[in-house]
SERO-4910 file (N, C-alpha, C, O; in steps of 0.05 Angstrom, whole numbers):
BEGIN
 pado doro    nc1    nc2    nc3   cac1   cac2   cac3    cc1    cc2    cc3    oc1    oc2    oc3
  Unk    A    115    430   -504    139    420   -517    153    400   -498    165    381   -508
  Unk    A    151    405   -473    168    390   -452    147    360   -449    156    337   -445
  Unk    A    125    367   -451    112    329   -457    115    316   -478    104    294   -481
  Unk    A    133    328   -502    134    313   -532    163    297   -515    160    273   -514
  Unk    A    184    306   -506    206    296   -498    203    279   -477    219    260   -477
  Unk    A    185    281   -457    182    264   -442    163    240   -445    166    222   -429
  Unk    A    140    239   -465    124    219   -475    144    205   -495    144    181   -497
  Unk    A    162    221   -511    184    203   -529    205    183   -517    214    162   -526
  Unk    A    213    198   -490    232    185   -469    216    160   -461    227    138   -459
  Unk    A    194    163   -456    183    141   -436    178    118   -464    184     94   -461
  Unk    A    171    124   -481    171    106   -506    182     91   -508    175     68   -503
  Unk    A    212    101   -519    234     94   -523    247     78   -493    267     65   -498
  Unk    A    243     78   -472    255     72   -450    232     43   -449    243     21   -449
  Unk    A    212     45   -448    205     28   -457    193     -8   -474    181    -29   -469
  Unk    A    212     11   -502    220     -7   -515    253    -20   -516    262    -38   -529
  Unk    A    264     -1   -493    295    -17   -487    290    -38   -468    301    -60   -468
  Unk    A    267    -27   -448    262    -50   -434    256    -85   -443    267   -106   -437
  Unk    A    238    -81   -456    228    -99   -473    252   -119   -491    255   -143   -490
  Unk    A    267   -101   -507    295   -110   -508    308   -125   -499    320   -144   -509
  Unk    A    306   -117   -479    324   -126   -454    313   -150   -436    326   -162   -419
  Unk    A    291   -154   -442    272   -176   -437    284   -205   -453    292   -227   -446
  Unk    A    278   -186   -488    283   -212   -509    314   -216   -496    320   -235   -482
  Unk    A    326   -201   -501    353   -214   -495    362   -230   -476    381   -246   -478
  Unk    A    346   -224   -451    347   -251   -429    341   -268   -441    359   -282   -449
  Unk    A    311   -279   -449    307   -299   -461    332   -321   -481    333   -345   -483
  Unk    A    348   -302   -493    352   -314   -528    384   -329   -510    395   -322   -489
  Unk    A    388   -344   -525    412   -360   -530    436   -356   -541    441   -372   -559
  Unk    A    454   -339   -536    475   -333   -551    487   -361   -569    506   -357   -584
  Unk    A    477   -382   -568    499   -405   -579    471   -407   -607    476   -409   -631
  Unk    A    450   -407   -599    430   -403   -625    420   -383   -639    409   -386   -660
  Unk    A    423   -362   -628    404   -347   -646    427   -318   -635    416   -296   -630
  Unk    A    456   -319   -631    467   -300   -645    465   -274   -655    466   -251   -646
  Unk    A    463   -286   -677    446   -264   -703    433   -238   -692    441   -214   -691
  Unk    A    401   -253   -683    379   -238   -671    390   -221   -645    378   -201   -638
  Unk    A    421   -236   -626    418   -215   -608    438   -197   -617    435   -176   -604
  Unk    A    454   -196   -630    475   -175   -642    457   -157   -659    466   -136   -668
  Unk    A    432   -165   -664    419   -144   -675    400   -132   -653    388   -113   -662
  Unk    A    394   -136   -634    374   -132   -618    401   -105   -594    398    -83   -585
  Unk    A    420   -122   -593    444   -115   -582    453    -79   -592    459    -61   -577
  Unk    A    452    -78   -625    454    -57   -634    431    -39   -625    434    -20   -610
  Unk    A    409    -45   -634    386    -28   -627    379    -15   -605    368      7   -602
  Unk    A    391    -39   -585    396    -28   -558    417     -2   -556    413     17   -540
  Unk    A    434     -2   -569    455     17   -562    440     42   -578    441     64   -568
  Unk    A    427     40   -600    422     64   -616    389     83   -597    380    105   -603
  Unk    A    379     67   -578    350     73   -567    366     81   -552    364    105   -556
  Unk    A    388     77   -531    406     92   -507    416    117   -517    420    134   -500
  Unk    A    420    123   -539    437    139   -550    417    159   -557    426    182   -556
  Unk    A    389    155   -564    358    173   -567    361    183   -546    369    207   -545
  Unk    A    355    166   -520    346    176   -493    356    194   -479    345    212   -468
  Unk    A    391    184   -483    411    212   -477    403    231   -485    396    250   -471
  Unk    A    403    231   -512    398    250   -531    379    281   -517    381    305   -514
  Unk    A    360    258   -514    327    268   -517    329    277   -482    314    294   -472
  Unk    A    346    266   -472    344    275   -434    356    306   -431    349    325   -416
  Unk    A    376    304   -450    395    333   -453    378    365   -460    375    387   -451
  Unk    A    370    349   -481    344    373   -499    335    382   -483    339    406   -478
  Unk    A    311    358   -459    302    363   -443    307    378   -415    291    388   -400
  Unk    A    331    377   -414    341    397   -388    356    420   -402    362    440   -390
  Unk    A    362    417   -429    360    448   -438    340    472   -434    341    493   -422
  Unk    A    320    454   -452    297    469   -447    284    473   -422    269    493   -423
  Unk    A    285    460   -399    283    462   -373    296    492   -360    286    509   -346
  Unk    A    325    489   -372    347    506   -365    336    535   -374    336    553   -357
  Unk    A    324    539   -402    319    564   -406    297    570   -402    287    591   -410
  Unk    A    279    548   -385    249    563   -375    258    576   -346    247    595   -335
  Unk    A    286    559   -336    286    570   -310    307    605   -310    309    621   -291
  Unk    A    316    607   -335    336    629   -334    318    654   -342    326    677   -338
  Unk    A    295    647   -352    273    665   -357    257    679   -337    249    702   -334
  Unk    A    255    659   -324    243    662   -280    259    675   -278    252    698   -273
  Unk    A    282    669   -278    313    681   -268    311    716   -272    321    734   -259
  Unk    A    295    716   -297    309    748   -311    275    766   -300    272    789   -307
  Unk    A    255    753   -284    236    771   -282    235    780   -262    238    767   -241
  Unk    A    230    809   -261    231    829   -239    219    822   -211    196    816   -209
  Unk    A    230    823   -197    220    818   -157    206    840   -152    221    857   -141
  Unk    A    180    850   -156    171    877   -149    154    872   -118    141    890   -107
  Unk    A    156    851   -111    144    856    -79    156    862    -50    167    848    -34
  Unk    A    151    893    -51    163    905    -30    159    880      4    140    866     11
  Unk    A    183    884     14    173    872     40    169    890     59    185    907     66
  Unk    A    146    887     68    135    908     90    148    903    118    161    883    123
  Unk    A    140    926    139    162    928    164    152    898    193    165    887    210
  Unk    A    118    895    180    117    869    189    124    844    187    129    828    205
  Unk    A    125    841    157    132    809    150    165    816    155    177    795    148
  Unk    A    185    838    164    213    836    155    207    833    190    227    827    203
  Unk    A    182    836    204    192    830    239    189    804    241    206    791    253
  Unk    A    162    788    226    159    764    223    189    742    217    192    723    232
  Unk    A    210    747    197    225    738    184    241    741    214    250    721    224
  Unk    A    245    763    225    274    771    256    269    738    263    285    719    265
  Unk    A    225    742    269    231    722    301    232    703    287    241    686    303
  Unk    A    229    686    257    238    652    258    257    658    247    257    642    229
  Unk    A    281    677    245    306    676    255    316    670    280    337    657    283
  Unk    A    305    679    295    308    675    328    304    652    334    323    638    342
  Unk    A    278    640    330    274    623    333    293    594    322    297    574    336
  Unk    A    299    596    299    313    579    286    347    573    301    361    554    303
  Unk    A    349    597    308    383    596    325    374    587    352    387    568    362
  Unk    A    347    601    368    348    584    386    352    551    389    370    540    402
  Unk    A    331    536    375    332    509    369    352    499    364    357    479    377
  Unk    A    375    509    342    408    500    337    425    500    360    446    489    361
  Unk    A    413    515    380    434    524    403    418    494    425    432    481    440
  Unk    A    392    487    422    376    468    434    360    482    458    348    468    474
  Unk    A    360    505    459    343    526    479    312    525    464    305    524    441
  Unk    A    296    527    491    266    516    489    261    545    469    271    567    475
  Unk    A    245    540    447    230    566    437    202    568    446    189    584    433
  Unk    A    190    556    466    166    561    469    158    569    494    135    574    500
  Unk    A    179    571    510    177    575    541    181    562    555    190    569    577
  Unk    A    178    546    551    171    518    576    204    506    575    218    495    558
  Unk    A    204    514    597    244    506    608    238    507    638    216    508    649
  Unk    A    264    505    651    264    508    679    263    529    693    280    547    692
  Unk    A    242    529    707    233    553    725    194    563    713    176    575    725
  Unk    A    194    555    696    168    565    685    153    538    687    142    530    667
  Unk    A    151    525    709    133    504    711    135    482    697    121    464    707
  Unk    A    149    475    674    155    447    666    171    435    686    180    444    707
  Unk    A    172    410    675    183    389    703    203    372    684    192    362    664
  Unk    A    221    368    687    229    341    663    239    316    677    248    313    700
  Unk    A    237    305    664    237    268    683    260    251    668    257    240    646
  Unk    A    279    251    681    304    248    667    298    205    681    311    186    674
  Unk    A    282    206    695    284    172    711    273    149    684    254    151    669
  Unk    A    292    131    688    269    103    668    256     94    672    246     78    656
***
């Protein structure tokens, strides 16, 4: 269903382009007419697209409120919750700018602060 709205969007988007093409081309002092009508058409294909963009994140909306409503049944075990501590740890170390891998002063790195 969600490729009927998005193959219609791209259609329609499309053919505004194209539109929008003729209308560079045309002459308002000659041919008038043709762009106040091309002019309308334009406004009524914008007015699809909205249209058709909205539907589309409706329906987006209730595929994701559906995800939303299905049960989490995967226990986390006592390893992956130790896994999760250390790139916690890790993650505050780095914010703080402390080495997470060892290599600081005193453990044999050297740092070369010269140009």
């Amino acid at each position: 269903m969600k490729e009927v709205e998005k193959n219609e969007i791209k259609r329609l988007s499309d053919r505004l382009d194209a539109i929008r093409h003729q209308q560079a081309g045309l002459s308002l002092v000659e041919s008038a007419d043709k762009y106040a009508e091309l002019e309308k058409e334009k406004e009524t294909l914008e007015a699809e697209i909205i249209r058709l963009r909205e539907v589309h994140s409706q329906k987006l909306s209730k595929e994701a409120q559906k995800l939303m409503n299905l049960p989490f049944r995967r226990a986390i075990t006592k390893k992956r919750a130790g896994r999760y501590g250390q790139t916690q740890k890790k993650r505050t170390r780095s914010d703080r700018g402390a080495p997470d891998d060892g290599a600081g002063p005193g453990n044999g790195a050297q740092r070369d602060d010269r140009l």
